[in-house]
Structures are given as C-alpha cells and as structure tokens.
N, C-alpha and C positions, 0 to 999 in steps of 0.2 A: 917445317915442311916445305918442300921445293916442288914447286908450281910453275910452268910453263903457258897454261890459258887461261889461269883468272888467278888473283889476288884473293887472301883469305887474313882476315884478325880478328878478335873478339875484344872488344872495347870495355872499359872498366863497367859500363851501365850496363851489360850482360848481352849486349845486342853484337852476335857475329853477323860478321860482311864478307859476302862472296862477290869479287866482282870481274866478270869475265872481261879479258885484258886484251885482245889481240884485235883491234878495229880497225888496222890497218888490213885485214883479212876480214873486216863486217864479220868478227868473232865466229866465225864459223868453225864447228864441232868436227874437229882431225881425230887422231887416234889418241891423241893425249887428252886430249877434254874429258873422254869418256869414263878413264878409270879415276882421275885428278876430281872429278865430282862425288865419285863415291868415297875418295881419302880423306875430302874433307868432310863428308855427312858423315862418315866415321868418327873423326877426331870430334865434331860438336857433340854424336852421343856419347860420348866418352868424357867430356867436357860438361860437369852442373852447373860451371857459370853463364850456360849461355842461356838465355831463358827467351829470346825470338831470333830469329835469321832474316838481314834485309841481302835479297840477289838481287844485283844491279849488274849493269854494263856501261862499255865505256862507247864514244865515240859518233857516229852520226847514226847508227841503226844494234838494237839490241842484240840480235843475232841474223843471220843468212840461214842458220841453219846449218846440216849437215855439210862436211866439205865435202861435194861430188869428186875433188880431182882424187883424195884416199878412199873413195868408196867402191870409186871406178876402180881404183889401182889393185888395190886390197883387197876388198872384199867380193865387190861382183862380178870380178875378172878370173876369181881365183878357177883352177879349175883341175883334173885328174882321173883317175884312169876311171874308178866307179861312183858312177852319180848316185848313188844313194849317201853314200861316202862323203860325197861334197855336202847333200842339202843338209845332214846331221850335222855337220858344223856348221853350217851357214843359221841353221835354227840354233844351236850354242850362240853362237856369235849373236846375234837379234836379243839374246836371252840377258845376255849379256849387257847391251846395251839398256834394255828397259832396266836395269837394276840403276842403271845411273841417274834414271828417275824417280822410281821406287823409294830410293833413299828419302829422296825429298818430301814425296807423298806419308813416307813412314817418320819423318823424324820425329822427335820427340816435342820439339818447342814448332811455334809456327811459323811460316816463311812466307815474307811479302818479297813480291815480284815486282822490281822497278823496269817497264821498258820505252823505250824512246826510239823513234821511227820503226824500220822494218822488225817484226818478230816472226820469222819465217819459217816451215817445216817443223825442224826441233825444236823451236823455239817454242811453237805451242804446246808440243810436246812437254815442255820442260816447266812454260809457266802455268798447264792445266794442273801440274803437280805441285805446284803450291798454293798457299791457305788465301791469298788476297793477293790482288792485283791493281798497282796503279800506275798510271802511263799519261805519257808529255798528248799534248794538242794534235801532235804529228805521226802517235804509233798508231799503224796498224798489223793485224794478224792475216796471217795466207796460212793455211794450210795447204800448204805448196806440192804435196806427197804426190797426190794426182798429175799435176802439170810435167812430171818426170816419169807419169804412168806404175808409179809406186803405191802398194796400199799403206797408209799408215801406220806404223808397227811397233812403236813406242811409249804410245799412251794415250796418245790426243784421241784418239777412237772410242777409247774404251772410259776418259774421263770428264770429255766434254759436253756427251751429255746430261751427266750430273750438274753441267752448267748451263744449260740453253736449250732452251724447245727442240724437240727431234728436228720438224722442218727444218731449221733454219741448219740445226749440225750440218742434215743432207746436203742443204744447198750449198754450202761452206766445203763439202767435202769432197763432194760432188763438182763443182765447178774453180777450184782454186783458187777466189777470188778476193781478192782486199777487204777484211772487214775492219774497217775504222773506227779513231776512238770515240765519234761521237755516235755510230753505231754497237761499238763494244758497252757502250757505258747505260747508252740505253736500255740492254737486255741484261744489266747486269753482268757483263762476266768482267769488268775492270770495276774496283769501288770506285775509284775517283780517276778525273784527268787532271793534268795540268798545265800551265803553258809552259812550260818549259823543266827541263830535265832536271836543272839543281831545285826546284819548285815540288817535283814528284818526288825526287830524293830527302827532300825536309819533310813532307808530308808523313813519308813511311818512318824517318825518322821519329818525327812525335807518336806516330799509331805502335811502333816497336816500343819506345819507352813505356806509353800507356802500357800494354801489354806485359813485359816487363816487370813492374809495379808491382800486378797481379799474385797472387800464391801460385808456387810453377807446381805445385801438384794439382791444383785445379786446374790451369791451363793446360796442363799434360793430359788430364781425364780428360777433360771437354775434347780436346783431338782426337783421342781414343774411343770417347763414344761416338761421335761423328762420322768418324772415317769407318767405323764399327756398321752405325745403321745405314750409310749411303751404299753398304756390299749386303746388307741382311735384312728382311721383314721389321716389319715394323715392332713386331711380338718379338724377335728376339734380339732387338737394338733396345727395347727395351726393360728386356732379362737381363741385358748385359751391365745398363748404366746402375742397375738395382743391386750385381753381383759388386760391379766397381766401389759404388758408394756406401755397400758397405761393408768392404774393404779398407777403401781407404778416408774415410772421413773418422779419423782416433786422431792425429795428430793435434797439432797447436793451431795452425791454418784457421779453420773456421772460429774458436773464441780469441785468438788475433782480431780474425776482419772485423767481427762485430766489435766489439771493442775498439776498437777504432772508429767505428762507424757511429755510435754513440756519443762518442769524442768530438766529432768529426776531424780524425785526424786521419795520417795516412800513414796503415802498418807496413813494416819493414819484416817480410816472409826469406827465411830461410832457403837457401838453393836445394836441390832433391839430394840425396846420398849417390856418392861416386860405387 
C-alpha cells in the first residue's frame, strides 16, 4: 500500500501501527491524509491478524490539524454559478471527511492513540475516535475549530462528550483553549502521561500486547457492545450484549480461557475468520 501521510505495518504480535509521517508540516491533514486513513482502516478490517491498532506520530507535535493552506484552496474557496449546488457538495465533502474517522470509531480491534505536544483541531477529532489515549508530559489538546470561527464538524462535537463533563466540553469548545496533559489526565480523557514520547510509545506497546493476548472475539464484542450502549438506552445496549452473547459464546474461546485459568497458564486464542 503506498502512503504519502503516515506509515502503516502489522507486526508479527498482531499489533498494527499507523504513524502519521509528515512533521516537517506538524502532520497536518492535506488532501491525501484523508482518504489514506480510511485505506488503511480498510486493509486492518480485512486483515484477522491484527487484533489492536497503536496511532502514533512523528516529530515535535502530534498533529496541527487540518491543513488551512488546501482547505482554503480547495475546498472553501471552491465556488459557482448556483449555491445550493455548491453547499450539497460541500456537505458530501464534510461527509466525507468524518468517515476517515468513523473508520477508526468502527474498527474492529481497538485503537490507542499515542500524542506528543500539540493535538490540534483534527487531531481531537481523530483521537476522540479511538478507544485509549496516552500522551508525553508536553501534549496538549485545542479544539482550535472555533479560533478560525469554524464549528467542529468531524467528530470531536458529537464524541467528546462521552468523555468529559458537558461544562468543561463548553468551555473547551467554546474558548479554544490549551487543555493539558496534566489537566487531560485528570478528567480522564488521556489513561496515562508520560515523560517522554518513546516512554508513551512503550507503554501503549505493553497495553496492545495485553490486549492482544486476549480472545479477539471477545475483544471485538466488548467494542461492539460499548460503542452499541454509548449511541442507545440503557434497555437496548443491554438487549443487545444479551442477543451478542448468545450468539457468539459456541466457540472454543471461553473453555480455552478457563482452562487456562485453572492452570494458570496463558491461552493462545485463535484470530476471527477472514
């Protein structure tokens, strides 16, 4: 697969790695980031050896965010004879763009988010939609949409308050303002800090392998039921985990774990059917 904004492989321990490449541009999200995200959330669900996803970045800040100089260019400059004409593509376009997040929210296995200094605009965007979050001494988060008079239109709107008290959303989204990681970590929305970036990057390493370990149809369920009750009532997130389980609790999976567990040894679960 040929990639132009981030780096992609899946390592024999079943842990793929995304890691946005361009820092000489503070990885900022051009027109090629945005479909290159969703080729590769493709190829992993396509892929049963990958059983978690670690997203990292390179460089002195995780991302800038959106690249204003192709948005300007591109997209909000675009213009023609009838405006109704324009905003319908402009909303395609927008639609577009959140699927390159979507992916990540939908995948199958789960995805930690490594970031280090700035995570700006898209960036929160981008890490609301994965399952765990850890970050160096130095990241902080802006929801920057605002400060360019934009409303946020990607995702960080619609999934950040599943992570953090309405207040503080408002204030955050409302005033554009540096939220840091020893304020991030305090309300929970990063698991962990750390002092430094190859530090944050070992860490998610051990928390993927943990994970990993795991039977990937149970960690597949658990993300399904999850992502299932955080959009549904309480009554039918859990109809659902009741329809899931029994579903799929017939395989080998659970007299493995136990069995092992007994032992105290550690089972070796089979990847899902391709």
């Amino acid at each position: 697969m040929e990639l132009t904004t981030m780096e992609y492989r899946v390592d024999a321990d079943g842990i793929a790695r995304i890691t946005l490449n361009r820092p000489a541009e503070l990885n900022t999200m051009n027109k090629d980031f945005w479909p290159e995200m969703v080729r590769v959330f493709h190829a992993i669900a396509d892929d049963m050896s990958v059983r978690c996803v670690i997203l990292a970045s390179t460089g002195k800040h995780f991302t800038a965010g959106l690249d204003l100089n192709w948005a300007g260019t591109n997209v909000l400059g675009k213009s023609g004879a009838d405006l109704g004409r324009q905003r319908e593509a402009f909303r395609r376009h927008v639609k577009e763009l959140q699927e390159s997040f979507n992916v990540i929210d939908n995948c199958r296995v789960p995805v930690i988010a490594v970031t280090q200094g700035g995570c700006i605009g898209g960036g929160v965007d981008l890490v609301t939609a994965c399952d765990i979050r850890i970050c160096t001494e130095d990241a902080f988060f802006t929801i920057q949409e605002i400060n360019i008079a934009i409303v946020a239109d990607v995702g960080t709107l619609q999934r950040i308050p599943h992570l953090l008290p309405q207040g503080l959303v408002r204030e955050l989204a409302y005033t554009g303002r540096r939220f840091p990681a020893v304020e991030a970590a305090k309300w929970g929305f990063v698991n962990r800090v750390e002092d430094s970036h190859e530090a944050a990057l070992a860490a998610a390493q051990a928390m993927a392998r943990e994970i990993a370990a795991k039977s990937p149809l149970a960690i597949t369920g658990i993300k399904q039921v999850l992502n299932y009750g955080r959009d549904h009532s309480i009554a039918d997130g859990l109809e659902y985990v009741a329809v899931w389980n029994a579903g799929m609790l017939q395989g080998q999976d659970v007299p493995q774990a136990v069995a092992a567990q007994m032992k105290r040894e550690t089972a070796a679960f089979a990847s899902l059917t391709p």
